[in-house]
C-alpha positions, 0 to 999 in steps of 0.5 A: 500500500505504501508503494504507488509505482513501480514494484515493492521488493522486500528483503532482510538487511542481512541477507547480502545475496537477496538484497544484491540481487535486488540492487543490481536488478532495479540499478536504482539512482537513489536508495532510502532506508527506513528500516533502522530500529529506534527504541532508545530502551530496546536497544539497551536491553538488545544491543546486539540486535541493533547493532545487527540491524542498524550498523551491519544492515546499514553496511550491506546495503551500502554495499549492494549500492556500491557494487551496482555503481547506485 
């Protein structure tokens, strides 16, 4: 429903092969991520869990784009 044009790819951060098939499909121009989580509260009691999504996720998508020259 929040896509209004073209079409809606979802994949985990962490799955590097997923994510830089997407990437390298698409060769987007541009990329927004809103997948960060944001509980100040959460992340202290699961700080690896945001590390894993926040920083290593964050890294993957970089460099899916990296690789497919976005």
């Amino acid at each position: 429903e929040f896509v209004k044009w073209g079409r809606f790819e979802k994949c985990d951060l962490l799955d590097e092969s997923q994510l830089s098939s997407i990437v390298s499909h698409f060769k987007p121009d541009a990329v927004f991520h809103f997948a960060g989580l944001t509980s100040v509260a959460e992340s202290v009691r699961s700080p690896a869990l945001y590390h894993e999504n926040n920083v290593l996720g964050s890294l993957n998508l970089i460099k899916a784009m990296k690789s497919s020259h976005c």
